[in-house]
Structure formats: structure tokens, C-alpha cells
C-alpha positions as CSV (number, residue, x, y, z in Angstrom):
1,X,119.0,95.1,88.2
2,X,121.2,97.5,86.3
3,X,118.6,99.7,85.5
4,X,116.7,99.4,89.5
5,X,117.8,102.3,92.1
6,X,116.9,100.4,94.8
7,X,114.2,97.3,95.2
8,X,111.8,98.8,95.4
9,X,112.0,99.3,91.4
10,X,113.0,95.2,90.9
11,X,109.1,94.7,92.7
12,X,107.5,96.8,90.1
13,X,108.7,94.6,87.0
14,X,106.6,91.6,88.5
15,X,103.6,90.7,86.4
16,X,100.7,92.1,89.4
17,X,102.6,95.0,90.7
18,X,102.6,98.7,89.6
19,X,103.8,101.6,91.1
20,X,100.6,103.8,92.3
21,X,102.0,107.4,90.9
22,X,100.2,109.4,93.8
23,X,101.2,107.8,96.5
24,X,104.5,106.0,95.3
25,X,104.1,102.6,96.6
26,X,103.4,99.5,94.9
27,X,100.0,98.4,94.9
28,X,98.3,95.1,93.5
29,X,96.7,95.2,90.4
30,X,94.1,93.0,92.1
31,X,93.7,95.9,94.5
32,X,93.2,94.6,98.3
33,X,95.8,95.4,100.9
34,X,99.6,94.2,99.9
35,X,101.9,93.3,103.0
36,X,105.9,93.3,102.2
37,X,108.5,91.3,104.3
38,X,111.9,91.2,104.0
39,X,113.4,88.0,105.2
40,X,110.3,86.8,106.3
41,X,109.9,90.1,108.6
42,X,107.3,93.1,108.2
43,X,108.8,96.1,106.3
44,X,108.6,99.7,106.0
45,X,108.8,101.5,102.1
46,X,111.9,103.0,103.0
47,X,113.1,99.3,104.3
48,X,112.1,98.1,100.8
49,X,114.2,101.0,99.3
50,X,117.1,100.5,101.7
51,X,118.2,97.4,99.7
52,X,120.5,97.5,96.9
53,X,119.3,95.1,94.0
54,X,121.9,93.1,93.5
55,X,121.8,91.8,97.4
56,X,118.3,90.9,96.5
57,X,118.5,87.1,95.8
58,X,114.5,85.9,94.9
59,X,111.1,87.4,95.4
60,X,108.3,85.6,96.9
61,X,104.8,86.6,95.8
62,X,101.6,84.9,97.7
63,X,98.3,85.9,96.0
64,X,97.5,83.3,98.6
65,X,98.5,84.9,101.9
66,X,100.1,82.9,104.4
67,X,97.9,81.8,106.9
68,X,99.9,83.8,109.8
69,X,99.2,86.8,107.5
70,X,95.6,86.2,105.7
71,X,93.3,88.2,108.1
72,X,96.1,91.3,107.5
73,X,96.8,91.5,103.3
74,X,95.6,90.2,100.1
75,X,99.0,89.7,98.7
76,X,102.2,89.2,100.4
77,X,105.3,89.9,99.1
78,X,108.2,88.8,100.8
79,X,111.8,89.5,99.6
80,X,114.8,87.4,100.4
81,X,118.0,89.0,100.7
82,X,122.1,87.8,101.0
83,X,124.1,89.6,103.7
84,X,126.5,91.5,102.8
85,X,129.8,91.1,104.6
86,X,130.0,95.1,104.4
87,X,127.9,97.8,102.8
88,X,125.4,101.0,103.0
89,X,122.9,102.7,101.1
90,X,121.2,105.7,101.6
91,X,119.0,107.8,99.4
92,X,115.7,110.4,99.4
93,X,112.8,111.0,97.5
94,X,110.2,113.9,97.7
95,X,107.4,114.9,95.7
96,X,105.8,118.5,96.0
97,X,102.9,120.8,94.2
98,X,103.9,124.1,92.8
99,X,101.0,125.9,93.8
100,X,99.8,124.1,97.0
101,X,101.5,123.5,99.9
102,X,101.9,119.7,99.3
103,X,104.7,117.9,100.1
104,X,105.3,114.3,100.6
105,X,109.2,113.6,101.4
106,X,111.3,110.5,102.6
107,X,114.8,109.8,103.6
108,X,116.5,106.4,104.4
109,X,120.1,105.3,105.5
110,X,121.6,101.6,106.1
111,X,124.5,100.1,106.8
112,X,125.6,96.3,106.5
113,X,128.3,94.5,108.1
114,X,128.7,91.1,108.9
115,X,125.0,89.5,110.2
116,X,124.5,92.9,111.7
117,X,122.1,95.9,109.9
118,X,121.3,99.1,111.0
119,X,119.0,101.8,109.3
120,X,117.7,105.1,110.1
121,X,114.5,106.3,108.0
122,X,112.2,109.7,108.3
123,X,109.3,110.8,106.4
124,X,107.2,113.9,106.4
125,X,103.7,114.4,104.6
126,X,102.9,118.1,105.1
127,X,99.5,120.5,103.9
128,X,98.9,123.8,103.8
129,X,96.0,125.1,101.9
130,X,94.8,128.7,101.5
131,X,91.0,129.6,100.6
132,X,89.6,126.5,101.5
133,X,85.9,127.4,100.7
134,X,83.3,125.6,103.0
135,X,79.6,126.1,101.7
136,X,76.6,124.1,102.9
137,X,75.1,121.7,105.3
138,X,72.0,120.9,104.9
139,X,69.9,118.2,107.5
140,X,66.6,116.7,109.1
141,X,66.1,116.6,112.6
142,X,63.2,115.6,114.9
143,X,60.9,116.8,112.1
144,X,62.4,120.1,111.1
145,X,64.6,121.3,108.5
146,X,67.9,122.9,108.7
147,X,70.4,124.3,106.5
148,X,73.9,125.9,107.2
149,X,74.6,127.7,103.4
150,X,78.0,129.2,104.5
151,X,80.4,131.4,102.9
152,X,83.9,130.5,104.5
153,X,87.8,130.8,104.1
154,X,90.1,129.4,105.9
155,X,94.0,128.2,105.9
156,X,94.4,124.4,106.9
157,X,97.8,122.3,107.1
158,X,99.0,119.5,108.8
159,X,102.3,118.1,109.0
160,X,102.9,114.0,110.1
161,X,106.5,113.3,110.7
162,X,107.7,109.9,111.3
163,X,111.3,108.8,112.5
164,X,112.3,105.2,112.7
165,X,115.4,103.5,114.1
166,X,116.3,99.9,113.6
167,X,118.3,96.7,114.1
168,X,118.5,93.7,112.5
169,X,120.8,90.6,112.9
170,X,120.0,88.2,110.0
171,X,121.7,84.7,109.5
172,X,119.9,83.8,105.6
173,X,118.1,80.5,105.8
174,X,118.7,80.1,109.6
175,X,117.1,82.9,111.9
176,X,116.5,86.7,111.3
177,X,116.0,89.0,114.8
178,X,114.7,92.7,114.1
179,X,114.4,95.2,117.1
180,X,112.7,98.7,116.1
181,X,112.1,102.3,117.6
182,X,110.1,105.0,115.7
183,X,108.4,108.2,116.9
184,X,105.1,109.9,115.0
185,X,104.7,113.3,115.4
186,X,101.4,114.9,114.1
187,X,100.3,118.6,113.9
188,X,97.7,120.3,112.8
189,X,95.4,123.9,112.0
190,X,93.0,125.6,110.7
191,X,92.0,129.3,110.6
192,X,89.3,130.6,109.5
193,X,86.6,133.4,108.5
194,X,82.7,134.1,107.1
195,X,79.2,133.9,107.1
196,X,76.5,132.1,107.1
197,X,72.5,132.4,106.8
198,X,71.1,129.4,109.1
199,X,67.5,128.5,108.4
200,X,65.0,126.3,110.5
201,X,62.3,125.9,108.7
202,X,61.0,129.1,107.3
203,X,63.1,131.2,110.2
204,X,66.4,132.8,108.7
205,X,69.2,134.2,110.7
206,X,72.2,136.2,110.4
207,X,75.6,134.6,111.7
208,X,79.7,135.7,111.5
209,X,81.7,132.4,111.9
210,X,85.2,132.1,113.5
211,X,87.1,129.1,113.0
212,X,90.4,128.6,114.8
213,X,92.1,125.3,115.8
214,X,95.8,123.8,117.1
215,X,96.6,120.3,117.7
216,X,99.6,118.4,117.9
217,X,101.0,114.8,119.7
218,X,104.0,112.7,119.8
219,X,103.6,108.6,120.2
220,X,106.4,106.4,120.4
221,X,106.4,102.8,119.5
């Protein structure tokens, strides 16, 4: 506990957990899906990180789901918590490439008084890749032979932002009540120039390609 930022470090020290270094969660060593609770309750990563160790009071670990939750995980972890009459946490983490635009970043706040807990968390996983090369397609169809050998470059990115909102009123060993609001917002593109030589058969032709895409949407849970 002295050593652990958050819990989220605490779950790694258990015998069939370890921290996946790409996508900084903690995985199974088992593999198969792993479902975290706190308090009995689903949780986010930045939920899990939200805690402060030394409110954590035991972990439960069920390479046995539940059977409420064994058609959704192989392994459920569930932590159990104290309340704290009053306290907060708050913290960051982001992890980016030097020479591609990759970033994966994540921000949490929460703050503890009484039974009552509130917590605000965002996230943003963003792309952006120059000289993407695409080359070939090659296929059968209704007896024929195609092939696509294409010379392209183009500039794709994404960026998937997620805000989250919540509420929870937890009495330990009695009842805990969570009430949560989160928006996704996803965008996307992809630009892009070459040529190709498409073939049918022994028939070869010529073509310039022009690539050139927008998306974007907003849900709300």
C-alpha cells in the first residue's frame, strides 16, 4: 500500500493479474475477459484508479464467475471499499509515440464525504498516421480473376473521447446505489492519393485513386 498510487497498482500484486503494458489495464494471466466491481457494482479503469489504497479494505477474486456475471467475464474481480467520512483523489496518465501520432490519455477526479461519492473521468485515444501505404487486393469472382496492385498514401486519424459523470451513495455491507452519465464522442479521416493497375483476367487498366473521408457522432448513455 505504501508503495500503490492508486488501486489499481494493489490489483496487479495478486498472483493471476498483470498489468498489459500496451493497453495499461490489468488482464488475466488465464486470458478471457476480466470484469471489475467495486462494491459489488461494475467499474470503469479510472473508477479502479479513483480509489486510494488504504480505503481499499479486501479484494475478491472469482476465477469462478458469479452466476449473475458468467455469460459476461472469465474472472471477476470485485473490490470492497470503507467510506471515507471525507476525502478526494484525482490524478492523470497518458502515454504517447514520438514519431506517430499516438496518444492514449486519461484523467479522473473524486470526492468522498459521508455515504456520498462523486467522480468525474475523461479519456481520449487519438491517431494520426502519415504515409499509410495501401498495396494489393487480390480476389475470385463468378469465375474470373481480379487484382487491385495499388500504390497509395494517405493520412488517417481518429480521435474517441469519452466523458463520464457519476454518483454513488454507498452504506458498506448494507446497500450501495450508483447513478451514471457519460458521453462518447468519435471522429474520424482519411485522405488520400495514387494509382493503381486493375487487372481482370488478362485485361490491364490504368486508374488515379482519390480517397477522402469525414465522420464523426456523439452518443449519450
Amino acid at each position: 500500500m505504501e508503495k500503490a498510487r492508486h488501486s489499481k497498482d494493489l490489483l496487479k500484486t495478486l498472483p493471476e493479474l498483470q498489468l498489459d503494458p500496451i493497453s495499461n489495464t490489468v488482464t488475466s494471466i488465464k486470458g478471457g475477459k476480466v470484469l471489475f466491481l467495486i462494491n459489488g457494482i461494475e467499474a470503469s479503469d479510472n473508477q479502479i484508479k479513483s480509489i486510494a489504497p488504504t480505503n481499499v479494505l479486501r479484494v475478491e477474486y472469482f476465477d469462478i464467475p458469479p452466476a449473475r456475471f458468467s455469460q459476461r467475464a472469465d474472472t471477476v474481480v470485485n473490490i470492497i471499499t470503507k467510506n471515507p467520512e471525507v476525502g478526494y483523489s484525482y490524478g492523470a496518465d497518458v502515454t504517447s509515440a514520438l514519431t506517430t501520432g499516438f496518444v492514449n490519455g486519461s484523467a479522473y477526479a473524486g470526492y468522498t464525504k459521508g455515504n456520498n461519492d462523486f467522480g468525474l473521468e475523461y479519456s481520449i485515444n487519438l491517431r494520426a498516421y502519415d504515409n499509410r501505404i495501401v498495396k494489393i487486393f487480390d480476389y475470385n469472382l463468378d469465375g474470373s480473376h481480379y487484382n487491385s496492385t495499388e500504390q497509395q498514401k494517405d493520412h488517417f486519424g481518429y480521435t474517441n473521447q469519452n466523458i463520464a459523470l457519476r454518483y454513488a451513495n454507498v452504506v458498506p455491507g448494507n446497500y450501495t446505489f450508483q447513478a451514471k452519465g457519460s458521453v462518447s464522442m468519435l471522429s474520424s479521416f482519411n485522405k488520400g492519393f495514387g494509382q493503381s493497375i486493375f487487372t481482370q483476367d488478362h485485361l490491364a487498366e490504368n486508374h488515379n485513386t482519390i480517397h477522402n473521408s469525414n465522420s464523426a457522432y456523439t452518443a449519450r448513455l
